[in-house]
C-alpha positions in Angstrom: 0.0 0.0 0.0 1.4 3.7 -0.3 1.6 6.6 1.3 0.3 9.6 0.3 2.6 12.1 -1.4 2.0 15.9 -2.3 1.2 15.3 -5.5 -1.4 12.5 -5.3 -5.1 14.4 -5.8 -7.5 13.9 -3.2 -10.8 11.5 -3.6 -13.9 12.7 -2.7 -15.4 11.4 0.2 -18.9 11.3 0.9 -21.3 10.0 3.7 -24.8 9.3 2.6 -27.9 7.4 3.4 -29.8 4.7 0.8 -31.3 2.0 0.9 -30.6 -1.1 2.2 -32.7 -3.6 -0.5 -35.1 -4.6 2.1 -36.9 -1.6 2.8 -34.7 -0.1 5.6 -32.1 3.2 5.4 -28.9 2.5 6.0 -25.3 5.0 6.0 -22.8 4.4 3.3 -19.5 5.5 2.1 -18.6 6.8 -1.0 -15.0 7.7 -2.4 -15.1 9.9 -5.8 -19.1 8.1 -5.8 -18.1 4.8 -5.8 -19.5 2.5 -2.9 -17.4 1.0 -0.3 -18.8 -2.5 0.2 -18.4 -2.5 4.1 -20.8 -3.1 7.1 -20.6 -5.1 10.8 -22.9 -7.7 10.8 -24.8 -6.0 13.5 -26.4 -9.7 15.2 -22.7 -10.7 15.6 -21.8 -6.9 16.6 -24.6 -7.3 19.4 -23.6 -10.9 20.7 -20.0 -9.7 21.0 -21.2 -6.9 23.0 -23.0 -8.5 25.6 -19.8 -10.4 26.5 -19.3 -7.5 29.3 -17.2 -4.7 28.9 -13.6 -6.0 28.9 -14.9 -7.3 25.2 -15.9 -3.7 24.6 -12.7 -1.8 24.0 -11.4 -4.6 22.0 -14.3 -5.2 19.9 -14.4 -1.7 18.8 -10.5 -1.3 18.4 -10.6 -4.9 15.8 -13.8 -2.6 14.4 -12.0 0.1 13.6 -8.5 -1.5 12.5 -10.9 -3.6 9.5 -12.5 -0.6 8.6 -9.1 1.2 8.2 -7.4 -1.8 6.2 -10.5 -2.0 3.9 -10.9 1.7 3.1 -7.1 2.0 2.5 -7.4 -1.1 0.0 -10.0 1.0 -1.5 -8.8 3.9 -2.3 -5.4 2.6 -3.0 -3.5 4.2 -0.2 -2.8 3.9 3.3 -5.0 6.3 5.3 -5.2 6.8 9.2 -8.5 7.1 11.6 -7.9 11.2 12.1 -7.7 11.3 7.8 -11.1 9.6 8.1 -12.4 11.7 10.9 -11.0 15.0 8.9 -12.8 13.3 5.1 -16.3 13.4 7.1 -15.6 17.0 7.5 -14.4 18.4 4.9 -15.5 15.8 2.5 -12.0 14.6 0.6 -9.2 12.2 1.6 
């Protein structure tokens, strides 16, 4: 994966609802409008989280260590939770 260089252009980064194919809303991420095909399979999420809260912090730091390994493989770059955090805001990574 690579790092990010001055002269790479940023990719637009979007945070929208749609629908979910079964009748529900659900959030999605976009990068220059093409879907990242991610979610938590929330009934797994839930199971996990009723283990007690020693399972808690871990859960959510394997959470967020996938989510960061599949949106760098998306976009083709190494990116970082505070790039992610900074994208929602201003909308490119």
């Amino acid at each position: 994966m690579q790092e990010i260089t001055p002269d790479q252009p940023k990719k637009k980064f979007e945070v929208k609802l749609r629908s979910d194919g079964s009748g529900g809303i659900e959030k999605a991420i976009f990068v220059d409008d093409e879907m990242l095909d991610w979610q938590i399979d929330m009934n797994s999420y839930m199971d996990a989280m009723r283990m007690g809260p020693m399972y808690q912090r871990e859960i959510q730091r394997s959470i967020e260590e996938h989510f960061i390994e599949s949106l760098s493989d998306f976009i083709g770059r190494k990116v970082t939770m505070e790039e992610i955090k900074e994208a929602i805001k201003t909308g490119w990574i």
